[in-house]
C-alpha positions in Angstrom: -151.5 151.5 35.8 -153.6 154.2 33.6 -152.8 157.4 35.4 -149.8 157.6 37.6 -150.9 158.0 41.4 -147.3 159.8 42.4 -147.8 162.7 39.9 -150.4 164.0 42.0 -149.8 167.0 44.0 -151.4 165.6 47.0 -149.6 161.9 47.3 -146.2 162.2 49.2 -143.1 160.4 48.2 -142.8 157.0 49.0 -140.0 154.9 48.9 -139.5 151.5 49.7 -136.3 151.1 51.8 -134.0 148.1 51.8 -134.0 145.2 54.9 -131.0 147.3 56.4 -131.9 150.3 55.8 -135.5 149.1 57.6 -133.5 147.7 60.7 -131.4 150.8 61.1 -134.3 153.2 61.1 -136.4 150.4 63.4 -133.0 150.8 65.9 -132.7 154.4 66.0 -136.3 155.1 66.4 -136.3 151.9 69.0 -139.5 150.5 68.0 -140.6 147.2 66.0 -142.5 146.5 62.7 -145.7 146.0 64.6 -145.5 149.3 66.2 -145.9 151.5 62.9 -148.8 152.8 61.1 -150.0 150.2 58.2 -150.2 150.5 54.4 -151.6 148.0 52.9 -150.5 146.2 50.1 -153.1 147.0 47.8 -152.5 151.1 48.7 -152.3 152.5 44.9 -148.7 153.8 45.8 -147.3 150.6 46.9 -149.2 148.9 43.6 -146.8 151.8 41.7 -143.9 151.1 43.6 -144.5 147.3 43.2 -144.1 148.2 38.9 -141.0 150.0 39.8 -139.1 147.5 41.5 -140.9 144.4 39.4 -141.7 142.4 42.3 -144.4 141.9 44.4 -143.9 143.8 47.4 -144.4 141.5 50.9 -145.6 141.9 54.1 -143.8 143.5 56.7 -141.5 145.4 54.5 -141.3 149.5 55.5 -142.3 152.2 53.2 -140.4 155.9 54.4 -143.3 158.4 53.2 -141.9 162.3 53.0 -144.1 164.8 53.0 -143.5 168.5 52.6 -145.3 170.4 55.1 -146.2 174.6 55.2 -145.1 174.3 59.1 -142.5 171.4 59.5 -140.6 172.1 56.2 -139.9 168.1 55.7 -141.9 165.2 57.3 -140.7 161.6 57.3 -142.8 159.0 58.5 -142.4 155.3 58.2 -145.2 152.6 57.5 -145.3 148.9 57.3 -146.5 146.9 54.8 -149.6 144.9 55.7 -151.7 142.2 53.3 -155.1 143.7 52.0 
């Protein structure tokens, strides 16, 4: 990539988290894959996060996205990822 999306000041962390790490957050949370917000796989952070790990990364795996917020102090959110 020329210019390095997650240096902005505006794109939130995102971090891709491992099948077990997925399945605990899916069981505390009590929801399935289908049931959280998309990001697809063409999404300029998961293209950066795709160099980082050097792999492709596939469908269905979950992204935790933190975001640092004036009023909530730290938001987590979870997506899933979903083909272009």
């Amino acid at each position: 990539m020329a210019f390095n999306v997650m240096e902005h000041d505006m794109v939130p962390e995102h971090h891709l988290l491992s099948e077990k790490e997925a399945d605990g957050v899916l069981a505390e949370l009590r929801v399935g894959r289908e049931q959280l917000p998309k990001i697809k796989s063409g999404d300029p952070a998961i293209r950066f996060l795709e160099e980082v790990v050097g792999e492709p990364i596939a469908e269905g795996r979950v992204i935790k996205v933190v975001r640092l917020s004036a009023t909530a102090g730290v938001f987590v959110a979870y997506r899933v990822v979903v083909e272009r």
